[in-house]
TORPABA-124872 format. One line per 5 residues: number of its first residue (from 1); their letters; for each residue x, y, z of C-alpha. Coordinates in pm, 1 decimal. Layout:
! residues N
NUM> A> X,Y,Z | ...
END
This chain:
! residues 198
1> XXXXX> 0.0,0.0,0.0 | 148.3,367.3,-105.3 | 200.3,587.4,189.2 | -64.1,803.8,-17.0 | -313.5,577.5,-0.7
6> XXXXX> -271.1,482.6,321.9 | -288.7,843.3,441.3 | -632.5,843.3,263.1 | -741.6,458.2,418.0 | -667.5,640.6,771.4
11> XXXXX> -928.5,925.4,685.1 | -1189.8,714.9,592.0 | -1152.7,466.0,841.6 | -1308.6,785.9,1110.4 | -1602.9,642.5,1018.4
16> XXXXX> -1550.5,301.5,1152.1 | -1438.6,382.2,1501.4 | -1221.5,35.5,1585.4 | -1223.8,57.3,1909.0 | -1608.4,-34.4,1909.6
21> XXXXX> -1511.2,-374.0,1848.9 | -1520.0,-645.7,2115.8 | -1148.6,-800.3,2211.6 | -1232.1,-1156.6,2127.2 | -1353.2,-1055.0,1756.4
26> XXXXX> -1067.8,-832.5,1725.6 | -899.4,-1143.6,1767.4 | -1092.2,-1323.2,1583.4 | -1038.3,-1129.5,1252.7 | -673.9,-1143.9,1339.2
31> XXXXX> -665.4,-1508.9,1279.5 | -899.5,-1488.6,1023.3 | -665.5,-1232.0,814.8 | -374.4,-1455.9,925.0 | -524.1,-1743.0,800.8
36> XXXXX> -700.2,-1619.4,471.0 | -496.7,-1323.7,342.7 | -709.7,-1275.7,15.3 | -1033.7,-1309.9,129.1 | -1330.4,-1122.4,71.6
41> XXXXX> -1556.4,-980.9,354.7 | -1812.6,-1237.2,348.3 | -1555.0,-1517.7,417.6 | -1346.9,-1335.1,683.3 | -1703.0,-1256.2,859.8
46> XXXXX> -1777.0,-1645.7,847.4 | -1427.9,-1735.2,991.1 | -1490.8,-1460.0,1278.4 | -1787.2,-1575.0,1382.3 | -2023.0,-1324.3,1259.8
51> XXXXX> -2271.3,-1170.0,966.0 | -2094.2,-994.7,683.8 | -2368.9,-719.4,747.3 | -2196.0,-735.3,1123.8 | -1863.9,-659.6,989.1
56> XXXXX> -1943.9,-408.3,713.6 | -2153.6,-204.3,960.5 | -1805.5,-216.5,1178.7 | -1576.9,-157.4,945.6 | -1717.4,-80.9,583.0
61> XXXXX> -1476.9,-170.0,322.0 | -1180.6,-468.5,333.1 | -943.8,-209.0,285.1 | -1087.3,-26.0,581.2 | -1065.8,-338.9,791.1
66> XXXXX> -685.8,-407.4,711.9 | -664.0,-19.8,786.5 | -794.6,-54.3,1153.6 | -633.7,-426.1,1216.5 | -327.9,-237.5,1127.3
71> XXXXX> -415.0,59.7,1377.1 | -496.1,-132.0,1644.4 | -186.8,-380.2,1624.0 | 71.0,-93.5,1600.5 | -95.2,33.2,1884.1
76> XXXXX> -59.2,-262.3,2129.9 | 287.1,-306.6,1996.7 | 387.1,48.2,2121.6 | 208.6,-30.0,2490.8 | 422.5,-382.6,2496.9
81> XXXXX> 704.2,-167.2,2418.8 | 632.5,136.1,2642.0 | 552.7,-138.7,2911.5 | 884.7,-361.5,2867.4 | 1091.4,19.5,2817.6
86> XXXXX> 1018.3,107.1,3183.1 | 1263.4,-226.9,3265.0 | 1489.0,-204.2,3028.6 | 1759.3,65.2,3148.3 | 1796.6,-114.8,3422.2
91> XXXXX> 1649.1,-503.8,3418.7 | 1735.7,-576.8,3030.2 | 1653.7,-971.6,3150.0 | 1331.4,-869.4,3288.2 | 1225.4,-678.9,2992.6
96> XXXXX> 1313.5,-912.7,2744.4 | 1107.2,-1210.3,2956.5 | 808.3,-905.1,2974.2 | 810.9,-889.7,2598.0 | 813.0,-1267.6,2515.8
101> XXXXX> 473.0,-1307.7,2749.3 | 333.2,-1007.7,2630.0 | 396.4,-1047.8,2257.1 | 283.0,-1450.7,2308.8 | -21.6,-1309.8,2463.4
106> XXXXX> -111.4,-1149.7,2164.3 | -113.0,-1458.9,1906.4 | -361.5,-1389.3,1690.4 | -163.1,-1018.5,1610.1 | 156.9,-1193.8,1539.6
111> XXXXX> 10.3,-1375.5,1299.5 | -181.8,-1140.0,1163.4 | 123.5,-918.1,1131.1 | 348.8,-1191.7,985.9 | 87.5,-1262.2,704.0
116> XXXXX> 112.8,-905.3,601.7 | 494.4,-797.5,643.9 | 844.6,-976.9,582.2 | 1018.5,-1131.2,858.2 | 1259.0,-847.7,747.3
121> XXXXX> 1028.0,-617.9,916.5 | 1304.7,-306.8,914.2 | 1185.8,-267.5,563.2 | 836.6,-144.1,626.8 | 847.4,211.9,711.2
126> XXXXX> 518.5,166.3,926.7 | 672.7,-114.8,1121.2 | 996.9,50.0,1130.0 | 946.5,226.9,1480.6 | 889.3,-155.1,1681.3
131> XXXXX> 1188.1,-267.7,1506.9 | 1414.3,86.9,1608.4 | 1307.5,3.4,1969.6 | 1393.2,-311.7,2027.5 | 1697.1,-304.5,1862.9
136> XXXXX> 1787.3,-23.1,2149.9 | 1647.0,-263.6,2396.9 | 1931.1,-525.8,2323.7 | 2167.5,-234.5,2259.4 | 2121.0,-154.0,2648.3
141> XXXXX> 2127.0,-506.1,2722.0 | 2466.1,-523.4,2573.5 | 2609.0,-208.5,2748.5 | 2500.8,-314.1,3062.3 | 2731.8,-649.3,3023.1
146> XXXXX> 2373.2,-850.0,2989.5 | 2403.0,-979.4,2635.5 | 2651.9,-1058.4,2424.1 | 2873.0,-796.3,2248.6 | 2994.8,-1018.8,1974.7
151> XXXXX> 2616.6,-978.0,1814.4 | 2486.5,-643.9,1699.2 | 2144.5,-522.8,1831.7 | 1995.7,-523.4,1491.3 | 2071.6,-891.3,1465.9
156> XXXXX> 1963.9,-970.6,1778.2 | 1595.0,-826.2,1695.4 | 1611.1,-978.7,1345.3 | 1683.6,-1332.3,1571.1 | 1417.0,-1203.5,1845.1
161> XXXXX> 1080.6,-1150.6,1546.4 | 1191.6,-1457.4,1343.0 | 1160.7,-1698.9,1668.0 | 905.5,-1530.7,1781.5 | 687.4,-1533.1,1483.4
166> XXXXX> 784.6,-1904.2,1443.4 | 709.9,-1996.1,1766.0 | 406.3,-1813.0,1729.8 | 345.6,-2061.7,1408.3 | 401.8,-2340.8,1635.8
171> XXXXX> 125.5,-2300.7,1827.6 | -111.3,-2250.9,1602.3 | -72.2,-2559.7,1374.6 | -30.7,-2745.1,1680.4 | 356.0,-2785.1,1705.1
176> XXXXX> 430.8,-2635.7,1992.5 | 253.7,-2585.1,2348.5 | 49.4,-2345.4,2389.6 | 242.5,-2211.1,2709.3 | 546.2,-2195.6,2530.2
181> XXXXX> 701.4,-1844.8,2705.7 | 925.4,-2032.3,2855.9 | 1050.7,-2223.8,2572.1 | 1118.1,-1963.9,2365.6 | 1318.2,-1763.7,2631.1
186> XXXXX> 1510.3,-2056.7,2732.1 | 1607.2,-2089.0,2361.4 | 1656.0,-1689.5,2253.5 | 1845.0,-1591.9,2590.2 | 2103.4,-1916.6,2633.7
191> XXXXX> 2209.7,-1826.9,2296.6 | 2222.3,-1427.1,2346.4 | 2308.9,-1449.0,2654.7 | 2715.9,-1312.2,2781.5 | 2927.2,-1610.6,2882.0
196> XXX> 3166.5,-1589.6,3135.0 | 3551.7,-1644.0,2984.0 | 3645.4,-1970.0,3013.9
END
């Protein structure tokens, strides 16, 4: 989508005030998106759950739907990251565990958000303000001593969203349990993680 068009997508979408919506059916047309990219209103109302006369009286248009599911996720990525950035300058460890639960907690977005952008997420200008601040989350990490220097902090986010968007995957087609927090930190942080000299 041009940054034109979206500008225009965002003034049309006052209309269609998202934050009407219940939390379960946002969640619902999460996975629904996820799952069926391409599909037209009628089928993403059926795999939600509800009317297509439901959904267009919500939202309107498909391309106003995308608009608000794309709203409302870079939204509640910027309170997981204003929630884990209170930790950070001083409890990287803490943060980093805060931001696995929280970003686990919020399946349904992942997916929807991996279905729509790269893995390479630094190239999407709209996306490119989640990826700036975790990459200064492991940057202070690795100033403090916590992770390991060896890595840059770009990488280490680029390592972070792939895992976690796999792991997120996982779950979904069954793969993986669904309390799987502690999995993936186990897995991220003994690899990241600053080892004494031997």
């Amino acid at each position: 989508m041009s940054h034109k068009n979206h500008n225009r997508l965002l003034m049309a979408t006052s209309d269609f005030p998202f934050s009407s919506l219940p939390a379960k059916l946002v969640n619902a047309l999460y996975a629904a998106v996820a799952l069926r990219p391409r599909a037209s209103m009628g089928e993403l109302a059926v795999l939600a759950g509800i009317s297509r006369a439901t959904l267009h009286r919500y939202c309107g248009t498909r391309d106003n739907l995308d608009c608000q599911l794309e709203q409302h996720a870079k939204g509640t990525l910027m309170q997981i990251l204003d929630n884990s950035g209170m930790l950070a300058g001083k409890e990287p460890l803490a943060a980093l565990r805060q931001l696995i639960h929280a970003h686990l907690a919020q399946g349904e977005l992942i997916a929807f958000l991996a279905s729509r952008y790269p893995v390479h997420m630094s190239l999407q200008h709209d996306l490119r303000f989640y990826v700036e601040r975790l990459d200064a989350l492991f940057f202070s990490g690795q100033r403090q001593g916590v992770f390991r220097a060896d890595v840059s902090a770009p990488l280490l986010t680029e390592m972070f969203v792939s895992l976690l968007h796999g792991m997120v995957d996982a779950r979904q087609r069954g793969r993986a349990p669904s309390e799987s927090a502690t999995v993936l930190e186990h897995a991220f942080l003994q690899g990241i993680a600053r080892r004494a000299p031997r």
